[in-house]
Every structure is written in C-alpha cells, then in structure tokens.
C-alpha positions in Angstrom: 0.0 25.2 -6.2 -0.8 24.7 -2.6 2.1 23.8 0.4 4.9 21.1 -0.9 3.0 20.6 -4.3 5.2 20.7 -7.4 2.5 20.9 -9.6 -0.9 22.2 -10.1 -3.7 19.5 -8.4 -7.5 20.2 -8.9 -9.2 18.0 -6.0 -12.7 17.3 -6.9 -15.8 15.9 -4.6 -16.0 13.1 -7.4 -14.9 11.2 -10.1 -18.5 12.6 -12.0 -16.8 16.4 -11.6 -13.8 15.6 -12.5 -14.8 13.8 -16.1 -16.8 17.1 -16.2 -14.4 19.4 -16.2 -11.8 17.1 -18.2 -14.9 16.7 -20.8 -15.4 20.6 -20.9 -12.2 21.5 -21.2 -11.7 19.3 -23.8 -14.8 20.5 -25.9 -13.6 24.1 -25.4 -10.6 23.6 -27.6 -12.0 21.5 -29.6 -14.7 24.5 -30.2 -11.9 27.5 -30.1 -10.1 25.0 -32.9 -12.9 24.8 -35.1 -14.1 28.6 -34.6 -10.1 29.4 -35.9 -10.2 27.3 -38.6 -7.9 24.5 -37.5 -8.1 20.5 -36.1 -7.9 20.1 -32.5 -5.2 16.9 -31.7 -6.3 14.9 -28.5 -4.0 12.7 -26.7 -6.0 9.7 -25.1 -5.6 7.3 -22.1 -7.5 4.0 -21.4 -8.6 2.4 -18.4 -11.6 2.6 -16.1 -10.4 6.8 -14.8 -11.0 8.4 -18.4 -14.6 6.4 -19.1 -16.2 9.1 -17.4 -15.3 12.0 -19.5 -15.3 9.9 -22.8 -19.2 9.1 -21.3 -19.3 12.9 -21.0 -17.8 14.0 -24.4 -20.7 11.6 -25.8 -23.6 13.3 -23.7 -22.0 16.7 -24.7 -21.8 15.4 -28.4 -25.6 13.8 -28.8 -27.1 16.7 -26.4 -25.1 20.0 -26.7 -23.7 19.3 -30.8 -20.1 18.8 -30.0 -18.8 18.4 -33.1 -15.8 15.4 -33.4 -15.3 15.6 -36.7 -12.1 17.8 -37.1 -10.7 16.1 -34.4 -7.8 14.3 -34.6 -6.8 11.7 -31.7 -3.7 9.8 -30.8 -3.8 7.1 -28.1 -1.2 6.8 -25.4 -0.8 3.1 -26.1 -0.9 -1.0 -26.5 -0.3 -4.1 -25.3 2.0 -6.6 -27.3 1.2 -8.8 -28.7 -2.8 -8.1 -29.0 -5.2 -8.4 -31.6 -7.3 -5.4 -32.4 -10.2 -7.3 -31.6 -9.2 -9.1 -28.7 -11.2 -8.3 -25.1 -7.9 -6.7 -23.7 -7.4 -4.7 -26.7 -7.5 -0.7 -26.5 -8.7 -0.6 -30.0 -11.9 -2.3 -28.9 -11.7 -0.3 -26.0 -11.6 3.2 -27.4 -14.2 2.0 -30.2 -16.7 0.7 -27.1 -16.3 3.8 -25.3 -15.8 6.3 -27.3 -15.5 6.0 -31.0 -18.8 4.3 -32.1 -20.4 6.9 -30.2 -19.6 10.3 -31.6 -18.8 11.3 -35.1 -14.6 11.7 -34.8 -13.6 10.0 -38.3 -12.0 7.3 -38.7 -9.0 8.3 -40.9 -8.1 10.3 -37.7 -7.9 7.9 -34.8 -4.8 6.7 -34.2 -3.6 3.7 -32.0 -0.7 2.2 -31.8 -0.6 -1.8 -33.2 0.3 -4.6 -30.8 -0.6 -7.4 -33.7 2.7 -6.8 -36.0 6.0 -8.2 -35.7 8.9 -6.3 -33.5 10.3 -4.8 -36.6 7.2 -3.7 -37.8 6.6 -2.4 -34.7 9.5 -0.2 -34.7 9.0 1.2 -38.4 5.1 2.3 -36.9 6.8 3.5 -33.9 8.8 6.1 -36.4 5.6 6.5 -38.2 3.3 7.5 -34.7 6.1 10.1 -34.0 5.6 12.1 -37.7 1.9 11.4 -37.6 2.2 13.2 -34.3 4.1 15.9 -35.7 2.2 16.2 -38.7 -0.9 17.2 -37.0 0.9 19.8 -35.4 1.6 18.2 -31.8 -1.2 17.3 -29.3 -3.3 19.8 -27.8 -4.6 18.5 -25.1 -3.2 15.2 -23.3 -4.9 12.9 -20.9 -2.9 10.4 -18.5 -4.0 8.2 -15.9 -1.0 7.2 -13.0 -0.4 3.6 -12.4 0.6 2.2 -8.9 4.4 2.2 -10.3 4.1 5.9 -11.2 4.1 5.4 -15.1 2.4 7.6 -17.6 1.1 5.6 -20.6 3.6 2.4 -20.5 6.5 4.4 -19.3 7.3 2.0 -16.7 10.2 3.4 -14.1 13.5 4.2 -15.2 12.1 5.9 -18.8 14.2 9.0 -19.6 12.5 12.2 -20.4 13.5 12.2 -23.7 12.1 8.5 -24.3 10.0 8.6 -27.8 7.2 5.9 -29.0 8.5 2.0 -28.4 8.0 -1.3 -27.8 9.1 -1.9 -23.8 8.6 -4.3 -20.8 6.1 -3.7 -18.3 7.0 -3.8 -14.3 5.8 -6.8 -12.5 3.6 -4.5 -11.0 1.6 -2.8 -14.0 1.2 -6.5 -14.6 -0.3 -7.9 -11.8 -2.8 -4.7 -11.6 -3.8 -5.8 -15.0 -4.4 -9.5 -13.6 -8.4 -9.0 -13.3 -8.9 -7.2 -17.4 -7.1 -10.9 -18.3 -8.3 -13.3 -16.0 -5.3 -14.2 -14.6 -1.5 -12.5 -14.2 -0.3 -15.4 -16.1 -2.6 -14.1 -18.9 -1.1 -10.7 -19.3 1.5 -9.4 -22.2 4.9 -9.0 -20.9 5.2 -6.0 -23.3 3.4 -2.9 -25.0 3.9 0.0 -27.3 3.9 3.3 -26.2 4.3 7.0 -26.5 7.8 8.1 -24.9 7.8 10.4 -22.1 9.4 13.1 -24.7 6.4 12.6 -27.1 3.7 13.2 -23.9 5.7 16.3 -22.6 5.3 18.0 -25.8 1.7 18.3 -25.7 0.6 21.8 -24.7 -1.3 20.5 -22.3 -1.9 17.6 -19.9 -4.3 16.5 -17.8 -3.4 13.8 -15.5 -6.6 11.4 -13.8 -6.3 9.5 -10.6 -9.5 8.8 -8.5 -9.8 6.2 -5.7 -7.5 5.4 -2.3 -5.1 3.1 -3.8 -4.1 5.7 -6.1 -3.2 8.2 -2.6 0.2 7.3 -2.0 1.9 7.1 -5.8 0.2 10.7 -6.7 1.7 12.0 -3.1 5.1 10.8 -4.6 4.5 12.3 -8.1 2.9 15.7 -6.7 5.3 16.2 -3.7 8.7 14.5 -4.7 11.3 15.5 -6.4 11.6 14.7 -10.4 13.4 11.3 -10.5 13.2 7.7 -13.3 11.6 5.8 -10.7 8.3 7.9 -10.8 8.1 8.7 -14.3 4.9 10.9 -13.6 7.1 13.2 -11.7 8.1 14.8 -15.2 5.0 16.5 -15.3 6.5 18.9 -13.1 8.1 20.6 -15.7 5.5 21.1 -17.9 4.4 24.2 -18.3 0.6 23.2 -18.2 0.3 19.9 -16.6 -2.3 19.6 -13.9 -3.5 16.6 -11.7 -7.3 16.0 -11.3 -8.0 14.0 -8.0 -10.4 12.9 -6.1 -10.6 13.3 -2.4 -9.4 9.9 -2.1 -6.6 10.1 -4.4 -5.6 13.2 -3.0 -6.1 11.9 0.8 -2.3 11.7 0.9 -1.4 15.3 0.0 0.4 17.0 2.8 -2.4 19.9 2.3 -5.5 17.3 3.0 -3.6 15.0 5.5 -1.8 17.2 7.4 -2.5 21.0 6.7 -1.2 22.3 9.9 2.4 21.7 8.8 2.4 23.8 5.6 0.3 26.9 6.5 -2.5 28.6 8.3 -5.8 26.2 9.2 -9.4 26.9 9.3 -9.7 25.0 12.6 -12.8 22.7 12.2 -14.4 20.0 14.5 -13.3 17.4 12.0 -9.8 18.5 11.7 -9.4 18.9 15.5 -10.2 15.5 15.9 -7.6 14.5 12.9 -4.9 16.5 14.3 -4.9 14.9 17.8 -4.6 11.7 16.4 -2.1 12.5 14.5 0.2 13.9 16.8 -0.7 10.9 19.2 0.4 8.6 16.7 3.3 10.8 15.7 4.5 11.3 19.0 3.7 7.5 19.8 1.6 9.2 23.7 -1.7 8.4 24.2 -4.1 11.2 23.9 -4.4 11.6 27.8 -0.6 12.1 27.7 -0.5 14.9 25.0 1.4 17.9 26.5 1.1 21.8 25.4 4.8 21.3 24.3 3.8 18.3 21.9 1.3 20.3 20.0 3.7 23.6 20.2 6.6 21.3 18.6 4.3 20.0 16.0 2.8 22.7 13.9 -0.2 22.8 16.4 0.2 25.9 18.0 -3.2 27.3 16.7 -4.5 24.9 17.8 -4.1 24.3 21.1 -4.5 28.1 21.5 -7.7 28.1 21.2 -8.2 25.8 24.2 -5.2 27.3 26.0 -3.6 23.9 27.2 -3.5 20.6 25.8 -5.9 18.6 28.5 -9.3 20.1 27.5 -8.3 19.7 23.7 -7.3 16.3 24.7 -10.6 14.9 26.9 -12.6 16.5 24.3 -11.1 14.0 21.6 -11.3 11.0 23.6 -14.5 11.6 24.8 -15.4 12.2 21.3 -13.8 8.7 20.2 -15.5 6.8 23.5 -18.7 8.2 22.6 -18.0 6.7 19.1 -17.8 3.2 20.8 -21.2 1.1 20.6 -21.3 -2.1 21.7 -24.8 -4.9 21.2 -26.8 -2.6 23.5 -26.1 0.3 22.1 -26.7 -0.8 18.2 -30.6 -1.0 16.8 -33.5 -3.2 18.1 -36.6 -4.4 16.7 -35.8 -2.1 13.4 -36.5 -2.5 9.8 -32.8 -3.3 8.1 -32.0 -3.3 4.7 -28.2 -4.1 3.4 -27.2 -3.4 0.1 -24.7 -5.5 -1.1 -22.4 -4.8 -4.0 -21.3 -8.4 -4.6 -22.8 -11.6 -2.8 -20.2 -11.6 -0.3 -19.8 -7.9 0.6 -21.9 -8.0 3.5 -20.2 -10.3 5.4 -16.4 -9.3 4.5 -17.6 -6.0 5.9 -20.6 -6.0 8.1 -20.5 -9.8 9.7 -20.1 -8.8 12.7 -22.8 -6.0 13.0 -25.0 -8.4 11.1 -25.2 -10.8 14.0 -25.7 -8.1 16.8 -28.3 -6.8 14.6 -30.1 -10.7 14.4 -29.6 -11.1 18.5 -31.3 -7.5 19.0 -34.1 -8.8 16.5 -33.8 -6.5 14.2 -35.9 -7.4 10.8 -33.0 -7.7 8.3 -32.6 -8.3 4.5 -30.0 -8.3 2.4 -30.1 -7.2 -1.0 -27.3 -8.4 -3.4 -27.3 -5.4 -6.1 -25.2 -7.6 -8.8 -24.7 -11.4 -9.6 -21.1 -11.5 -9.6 -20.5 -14.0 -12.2 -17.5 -12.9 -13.4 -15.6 -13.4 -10.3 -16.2 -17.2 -10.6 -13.4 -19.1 -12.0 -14.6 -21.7 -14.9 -13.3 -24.6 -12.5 -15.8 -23.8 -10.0 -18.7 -24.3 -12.7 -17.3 -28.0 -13.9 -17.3 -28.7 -10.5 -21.0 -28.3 -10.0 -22.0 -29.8 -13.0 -20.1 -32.8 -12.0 -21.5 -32.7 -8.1 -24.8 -32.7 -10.4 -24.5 -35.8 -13.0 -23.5 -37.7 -9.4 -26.0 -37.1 -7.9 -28.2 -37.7 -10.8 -26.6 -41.3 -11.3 -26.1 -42.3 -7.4 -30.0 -42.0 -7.1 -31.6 -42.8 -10.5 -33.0 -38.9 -11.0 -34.5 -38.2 -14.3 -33.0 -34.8 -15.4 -33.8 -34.0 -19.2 -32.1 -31.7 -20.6 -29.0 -31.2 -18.2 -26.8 -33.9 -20.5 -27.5 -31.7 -23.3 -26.4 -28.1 -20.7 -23.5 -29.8 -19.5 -22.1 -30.5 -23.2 -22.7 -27.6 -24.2 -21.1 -25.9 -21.1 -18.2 -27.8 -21.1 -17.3 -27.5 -24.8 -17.5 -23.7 -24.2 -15.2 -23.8 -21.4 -12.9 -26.0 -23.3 -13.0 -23.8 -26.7 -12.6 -20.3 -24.6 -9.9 -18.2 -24.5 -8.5 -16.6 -21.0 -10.3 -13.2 -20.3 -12.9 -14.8 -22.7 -17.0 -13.5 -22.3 -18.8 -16.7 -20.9 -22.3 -17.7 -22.7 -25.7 -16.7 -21.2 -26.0 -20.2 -19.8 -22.7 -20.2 -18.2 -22.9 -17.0 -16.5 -26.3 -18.0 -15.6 -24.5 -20.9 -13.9 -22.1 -18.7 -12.4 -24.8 -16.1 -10.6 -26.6 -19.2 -8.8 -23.4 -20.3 -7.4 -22.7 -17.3 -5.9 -26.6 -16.8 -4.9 -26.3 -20.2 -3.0 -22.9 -19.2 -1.2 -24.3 -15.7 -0.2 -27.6 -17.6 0.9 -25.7 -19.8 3.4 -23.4 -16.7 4.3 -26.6 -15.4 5.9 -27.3 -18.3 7.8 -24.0 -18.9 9.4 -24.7 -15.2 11.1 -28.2 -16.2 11.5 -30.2 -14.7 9.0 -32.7 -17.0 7.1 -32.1 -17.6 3.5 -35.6 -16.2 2.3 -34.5 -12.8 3.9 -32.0 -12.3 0.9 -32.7 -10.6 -2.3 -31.1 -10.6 -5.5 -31.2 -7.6 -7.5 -29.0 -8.5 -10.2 -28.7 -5.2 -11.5 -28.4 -4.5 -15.5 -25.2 -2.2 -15.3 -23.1 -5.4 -14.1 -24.2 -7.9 -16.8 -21.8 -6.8 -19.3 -20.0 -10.5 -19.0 -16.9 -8.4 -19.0 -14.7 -6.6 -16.1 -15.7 -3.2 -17.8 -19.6 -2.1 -16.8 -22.1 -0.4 -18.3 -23.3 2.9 -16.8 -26.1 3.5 -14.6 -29.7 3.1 -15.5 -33.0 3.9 -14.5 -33.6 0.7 -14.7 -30.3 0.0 -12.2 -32.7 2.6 -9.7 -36.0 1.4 -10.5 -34.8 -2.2 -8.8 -32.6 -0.7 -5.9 -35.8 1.6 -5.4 -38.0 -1.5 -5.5 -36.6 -3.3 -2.5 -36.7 0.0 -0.9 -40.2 0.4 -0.9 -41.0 -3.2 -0.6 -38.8 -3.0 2.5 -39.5 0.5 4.2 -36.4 0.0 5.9 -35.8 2.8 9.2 -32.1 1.8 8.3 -29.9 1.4 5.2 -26.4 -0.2 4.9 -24.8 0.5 1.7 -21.1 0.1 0.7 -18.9 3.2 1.2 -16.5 1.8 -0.9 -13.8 4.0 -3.4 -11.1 1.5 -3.9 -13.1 -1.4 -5.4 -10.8 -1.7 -9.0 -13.5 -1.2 -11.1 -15.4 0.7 -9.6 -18.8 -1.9 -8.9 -18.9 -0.1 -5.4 -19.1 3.3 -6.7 -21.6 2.6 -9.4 -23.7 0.5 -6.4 -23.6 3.5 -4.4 -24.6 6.0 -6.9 -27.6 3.3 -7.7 -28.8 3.6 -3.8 -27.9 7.3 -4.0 -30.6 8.0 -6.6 -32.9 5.4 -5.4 -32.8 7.0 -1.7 -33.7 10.3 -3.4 -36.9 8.9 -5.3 -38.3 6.5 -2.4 -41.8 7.9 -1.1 -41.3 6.4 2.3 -39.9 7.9 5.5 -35.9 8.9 4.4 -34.0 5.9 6.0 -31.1 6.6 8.4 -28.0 5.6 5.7 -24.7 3.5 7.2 -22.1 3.3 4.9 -19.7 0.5 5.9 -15.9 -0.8 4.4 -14.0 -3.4 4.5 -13.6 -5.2 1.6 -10.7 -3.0 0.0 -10.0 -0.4 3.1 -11.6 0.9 6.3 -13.0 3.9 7.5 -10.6 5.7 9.9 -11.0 6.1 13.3 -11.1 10.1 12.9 -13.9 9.7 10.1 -16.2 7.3 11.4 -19.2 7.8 13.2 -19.9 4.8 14.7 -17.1 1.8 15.9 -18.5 -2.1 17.0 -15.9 -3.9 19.4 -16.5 -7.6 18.4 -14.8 -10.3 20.7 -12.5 -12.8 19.3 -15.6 -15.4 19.0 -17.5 -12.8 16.9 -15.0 -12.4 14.7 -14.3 -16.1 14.1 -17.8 -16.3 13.2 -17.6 -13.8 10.9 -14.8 -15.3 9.1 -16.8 -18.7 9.0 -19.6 -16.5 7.6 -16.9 -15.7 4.7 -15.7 -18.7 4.2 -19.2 -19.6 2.8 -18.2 -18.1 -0.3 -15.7 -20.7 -1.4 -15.6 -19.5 -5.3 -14.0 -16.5 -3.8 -11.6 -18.8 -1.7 -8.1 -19.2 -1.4 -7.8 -17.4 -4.5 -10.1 -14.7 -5.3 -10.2 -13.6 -9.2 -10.2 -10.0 -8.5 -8.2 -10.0 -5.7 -7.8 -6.1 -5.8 -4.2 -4.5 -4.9 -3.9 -6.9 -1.9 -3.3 -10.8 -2.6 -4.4 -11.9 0.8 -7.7 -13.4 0.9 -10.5 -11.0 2.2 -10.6 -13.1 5.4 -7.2 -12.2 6.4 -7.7 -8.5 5.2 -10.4 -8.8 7.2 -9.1 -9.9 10.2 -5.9 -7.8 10.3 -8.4 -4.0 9.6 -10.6 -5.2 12.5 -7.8 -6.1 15.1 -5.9 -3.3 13.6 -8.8 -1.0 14.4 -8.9 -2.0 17.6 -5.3 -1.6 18.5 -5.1 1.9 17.3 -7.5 2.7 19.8 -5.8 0.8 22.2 -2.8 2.9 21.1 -4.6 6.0 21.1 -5.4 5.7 25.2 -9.0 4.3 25.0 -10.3 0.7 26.0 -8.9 -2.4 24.7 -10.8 -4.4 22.6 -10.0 -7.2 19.8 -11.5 -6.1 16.9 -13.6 -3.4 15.9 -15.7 -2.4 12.5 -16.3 1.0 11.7 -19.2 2.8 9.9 -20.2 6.2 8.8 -23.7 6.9 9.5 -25.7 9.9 7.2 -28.8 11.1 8.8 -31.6 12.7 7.0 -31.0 16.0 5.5 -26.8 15.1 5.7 -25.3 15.2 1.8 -24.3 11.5 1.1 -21.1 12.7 -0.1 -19.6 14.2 2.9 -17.8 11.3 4.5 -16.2 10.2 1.0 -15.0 13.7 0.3 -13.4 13.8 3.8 -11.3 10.2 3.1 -8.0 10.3 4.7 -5.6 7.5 5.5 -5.1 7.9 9.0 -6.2 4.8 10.9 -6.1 1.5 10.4 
C-alpha cells in the first residue's frame, strides 16, 4: 500500500492490462485447483469493467486450453423483477459474454432470479447462501464500484454482515443504469444480491474500476475511513482485497494527484508543471506571485530546491503554459486533416471551434464518423421523419413505392416494442441516416462541405444494443481505409476514457491499430475531449482561445444534431445537454488560466498532440483531474 491507501491498488496503463492480469490470475487457481484435485468457485460481476477479462478467459480458454469445466461460478447479482431473457437481464449477459463461450457447465453457474415472486425470492436467497457454502466459499471474487460506492447491489447503508436479499437501489445506481434501459423510468426499483458478509468471505477479491468518472468514489473507498455510506470501503478489512485501476480511475489517489504530500518525488518535467498549479490554485496566487515560503509550507520543499527560489520555477511554468497558447496563426495551414469521429456529433461537441480555424487557414479537412449512432436516437425522432416524408409525398403528388408498405411496418414495430427493446435492420437503418444528415449539416454550419464527411460505420457498434462487440480487423481495415485514401499530415482522434460504454475507447484503439498499419508518412496525432471531460491545463499540449462569437458558432454547429437535443439518450453522468457542458469546460478553461496569472480569454479547447515515435498511450496514462 502506497501513502494514505487503506488497501492494496494495482494502477494499470489500461483497461486491456488490467483484464489481463484479472484473467490470469483467475486461470492460475483455476489450474492450481484442478492440479489438487478440487473445483475452483468464482465470484462474478457484470457490467461493461469485467467484459474484458471474461473476453480474456475465452482467448485463454480457445488458445492456451483453459479448462472451465470444474469451475463453479456464483454471480454477484439481479435486477427485480427481470426475465432471464430480457435485454437488461445478467443471465443473458453472462451467457453472451462468457458462458456460451467456454466449456464451464451448466449445472454450475449460478445467478440469482429476478422473475419469481418476493417470497420465492427470499427462500432462493437462503438457498444461494448454502449453495455458496456447499462449494466451499468463493475463491476468487470480482467487483466492479458504482458511483454510490456499492459492491454488487449493496447500495449505502448495508451492514457488513448483510447476506443475499432482495433491496432498493439508490436513485443514483438507477439513473447510471438509465442508458442499459432506455430511459430511468425504465429501470427496476429493486434487485437481488449477495450481502456484503457473503462477498467478504471470499478468499480473495478483486475489485475493477477504469475510466474518470470512477476517480473520485475509488479515492473515497481507497483513502477513507470504513463507513455504511461507501459500502466498498469494507474491502479494507479483507485480508486479500485489491483494487485494479486505471490511470484514470486512480487519477484521484493522493499518490498520482498529489505525491509531494505523502512522500519523497522523482521530480519530473511533467510533475513540476502539476505541482505549480496546484499550489497556485491551492494557495488561490497567481503563478507570478508564488513565494519560496508557499512551496516550503506545502510539501514542495524539493522542489523548489532544486531551483533555489520560487521565481525561476515560477516563469518556467508560465512560460511553459504561454507557449501552450495558439491562437488562428499559430494552428495548421494548407494541411491534409482527417477527424475521427466516434459518434456523428463528436467533432463538433469537442473540436468546433478548431474545426473553423482550421477551414479559415484552408486546411483540406474530412471528417470521418467511425459509428452510426443509431441507438442514441429516440423512436420519436424516427415517426417524425416518416411523417415529414408521407407530407411531403402528398403536398406534391410524389410517387414513392414502397415507403407505405416501410412506414407500416416501422410503425407497427415501434408500437409492439418494448423499452430497451433491439430496433429492426430497417429502423436502425432509419436511425443512422438521421444522424448522417445532422452530422452532414454540423459541418456546414463551421464551414466544411457536406461531401468532405465520411461514414465509416464501423461493425463493432452495430450490435443494436448499448453493449458492443469487440474490435475487428474489419473495425481497422475501414479506419485504415480513409487513412490511406486521405494521407492526412494530421489526425484528430477522440481522447476520450469516460464515454459510459466505452465507444471512445474502442474508436481509439481502432485508429491506434490502423495508425500502426498505414503505409503512408506517420501522421502527427491530436487527441481532443470534450464530450464527457477535458484535458487539463497541466496535460495538454496545445490550448485554442476562441472569442465569444466562436464559440456561439460552435454551439449552433451542435445544435445541428437535434436527435441528441434537449434530451440526449445517453446523457453520460452529467444531465446537461453537451452544449452547456460544452460551454461551461471551455469558459472554465479559460478562467483557470486567467486564475493561474496568464491572459484572459473566453473560452479555450485543449488538445494533446502525439508526434511520431511518441507511445499513444502516454497522455491517457498521465490523466489527472486538475483543471477545468
């Protein structure tokens, strides 16, 4: 354990390593049971976190000859009511992405049923715990941590001695669960699951938690005292529970945000920069203002004696930030541009502004749309273009066979379907052209011409459900396409971790691979945010001032996605449209600096630009949440 950590944390550069070492593990006692003679018991968790080392236990089963079939498994949970076949349902789930893949038998999975009455419920609850006990006790537990710091349904205020039950989620468990049902409305006010007493017994527990928005709950489970209202904080008194992070889960840590105050720090360029703006915002001075004493009376001595006195460490900073600065003449001109774009309206949410200094320094720019986005188009959106259509069919006589017959069947679909439901091929086909139009006239309001878009619509995303397939090398064969069709000197690509299910990441590791296999010149890569958080003002490489006009602009440029308007279907952890997210990172950007001592501006976006020969991952490993 490292500084004010209560209990072991493993910080990984990925999610990919950390289902590694979860999936290894796992097979190693699985392999040490079988070699002794004995099952090994597995204690699973659902959600997108674990999908990675279930996708890893399969590779290690089809490839290396893991063998399942002694294994014995007990899931963590169910919602209530829920069919086993229903979308929602963690049956399906753990069938999907797990079960009908390796060769664990079916006699020994166990999940707990959400599609019996209450008092059947409870006499299954009795029955999970002896099943439990029967097998000897779980081996090996895995948990994932939810925003309200439960473990499996264990919502705050379960006691440690808490055994498998029915209970009520939090409000907040719910609405995270909005997107899987469609709609918060949509989502069970209740579940079964194991008791914080039943996980604690396991001999040993892994607990998963990868992405930003995960930072400040594993801070207050890792670094807080044991307390009800963060039920993962039991884990501290396990005997072999450890926390598997990713940088950005773990950004929050005292160790990784602010070293300096719990031990001894390898001083580096990067954390120079950090700890000066930390202290300027601790200390509320700008960084010209920064005394000797300040950094003395702030854990800093190290640091500022390797300068001697505070003003050279201080210029060096804010020349460093200045320099950072880069306003129309200082972007690009007359370059080959290529933006990838996660979902049809990515690009603008983050990028709108750069995107018009980039047209007005004639750049050559397209913009390639990596997935449809279908599913983030409500079904009311869809009637209303098929009406819009049979008007204008009527109001000027057009003959248009066959869309009587699409419209019936569309709207007897929509009628018949039920929330969280998977739409039809010709309904999501309906869907991606909506959002293809809005993206198309996106470009135009920043004043790129339709024709310079492209639309990928990459095989990973058409699942027709929240939950996507993995990565193909068909997914690279079309991101490497438009690479070479392009030859672009730059790429943008999404540097996004906090995207709730994870499109960004999978988009990224698409261009990743595709960047590695393209014959042409190797691009100069700028990774933007936006749409969930923003780079830091410590992290990023490059910041664009834009003036209030620019950024109106780029809000109108957003508003051309008007399924994603007023009320976005996958709104993320923050229920403001992205416009207003928007608007508050980018003047919030710009007052930090302001704060910070440099110019004033009104809004500023922020990028992270990898040059050739830098490893892509470096920026994301170095996430932190100082800035705005």
């Amino acid at each position: 354990m490292s500084g004010l950590e209560r209990v072991p944390v493993v910080v990984a550069a990925s999610h990919q390593q950390i289902a590694h070492m979860v999936a290894h593990r796992i097979a190693e006692i699985v392999r040490a049971k079988a070699a002794a003679g004995e099952r090994a018991v597995l204690g699973l968790a659902t959600g997108s976190t674990p999908l990675g080392v279930y996708r890893e236990l399969i590779r290690l089963h089809r490839e290396e000859g893991l063998d399942l079939s002694n294994v014995v498994t007990f899931n963590l949970d169910e919602y209530f009511p829920m069919e086993p076949e229903s979308l929602q349902s963690y049956h399906r789930f753990m069938r999907e992405s797990l079960f009908d893949h390796v060769n664990v038998r079916p006699e020994n999975i166990r999940i707990p049923r959400g599609d019996l009455s209450e008092d059947e419920t409870e006499v299954l609850c009795d029955e999970y715990e002896r099943a439990i006990e029967e097998a000897g006790g779980i081996d090996f537990q895995i948990l994932g941590i939810g925003r309200s710091g439960h473990v499996g349904f264990n919502e705050p205020g379960a006691g440690p001695a808490s055994r498998t039950r029915l209970v009520f989620l939090d409000s907040l468990t719910r609405k995270d669960a909005a997107a899987d049902f469609f709609g918060e409305q949509n989502v069970p006010f209740r579940a079964v699951t194991m008791g914080i007493g039943t996980i604690l017994e396991a001999r040993e527990i892994a607990l998963l938690a990868t992405g930003e928005h995960k930072a400040p709950i594993v801070k207050r489970a890792v670094e807080g005292p044991v307390h009800p209202d963060v039920p993962a904080t039991y884990l501290q008194d396990h005997p072999d529970a450890t926390f598997y992070l990713d940088a950005a889960a773990a950004a929050r840590l005292t160790r990784r945000e602010t070293p300096w105050i719990v031990g001894e720090v390898e001083w580096t360029k990067e954390r120079e920069t950090r700890a000066v703006l930390w202290l300027s915002r601790h200390t509320g001075k700008s960084i010209l203002r920064l005394e000797t004493k300040d950094y003395r009376d702030h854990h800093l001595a190290s640091l500022i004696a390797r300068y001697g006195s505070a003003p050279p460490l201080n210029g060096e900073v804010f020349n460093e930030l200045v320099a950072k600065i880069r306003g129309r003449t200082k972007l690009p001109h007359g370059k080959r541009v290529l933006v990838f774009s996660p979902h049809p309206d990515d690009d603008v949410i983050s990028m709108g502004g750069m995107l018009r200094k980039l047209v007005e320094n004639d750049n050559d720019i397209t913009v390639a749309y990596q997935t449809s986005g279908s599913i983030a188009v409500f079904d009311h959106e869809v009637r209303r273009y098929l009406d819009m259509i049979r008007r204008l069919a009527g109001a000027f006589a057009l003959e248009m066979p066959g869309m009587a017959a699409l419209s019936g069947r569309v709207h007897e679909h929509l009628r018949s379907k039920a929330p969280g439901g998977v739409d039809p091929p010709d309904v999501r086909e309906l869907k991606r052209i909506i959002r293809e139009t809005e993206a198309v006239s996106a470009l135009e309001a920043v004043g790129i011409p339709g024709d310079r878009a492209r639309f990928l619509d990459l095989p990973f995303y058409r699942t027709g459900l929240v939950r996507k397939d993995p990565i193909t090398e068909e997914d690279v064969r079309r991101t490497r396409g438009v690479l070479d069709d392009v030859g672009p000197e730059l790429v943008f690509a999404a540097g996004d971790l906090s995207d709730p299910h994870g499109t960004h990441r999978m988009c990224l590791a698409a261009v990743e691979r595709a960047l590695a296999e393209h014959a042409g010149p190797p691009p100069e890569l700028w990774l933007y945010r936006g749409a969930w958080e923003e780079w830091d003002v410590a992290e990023a490489t490059v910041l664009v001032p834009l003036s209030s006009d620019e950024l109106r602009r780029k809000i109108q440029a957003i508003f051309k996605h008007q399924s994603q308007k007023d009320t976005a279907p996958f709104p993320g952890l923050d229920e403001r449209e992205f416009w207003q997210r928007v608007e508050d990172r980018n003047i919030g950007t710009a007052r930090l600096l302001e704060q910070l001592g440099l110019p004033a501006y009104y809004a500023m976006e922020a990028y992270v630009v990898i040059r050739d020969g830098e490893p892509l991952r470096n920026p994301l490993v170095a996430t932190s949440t100082l800035g705005a």
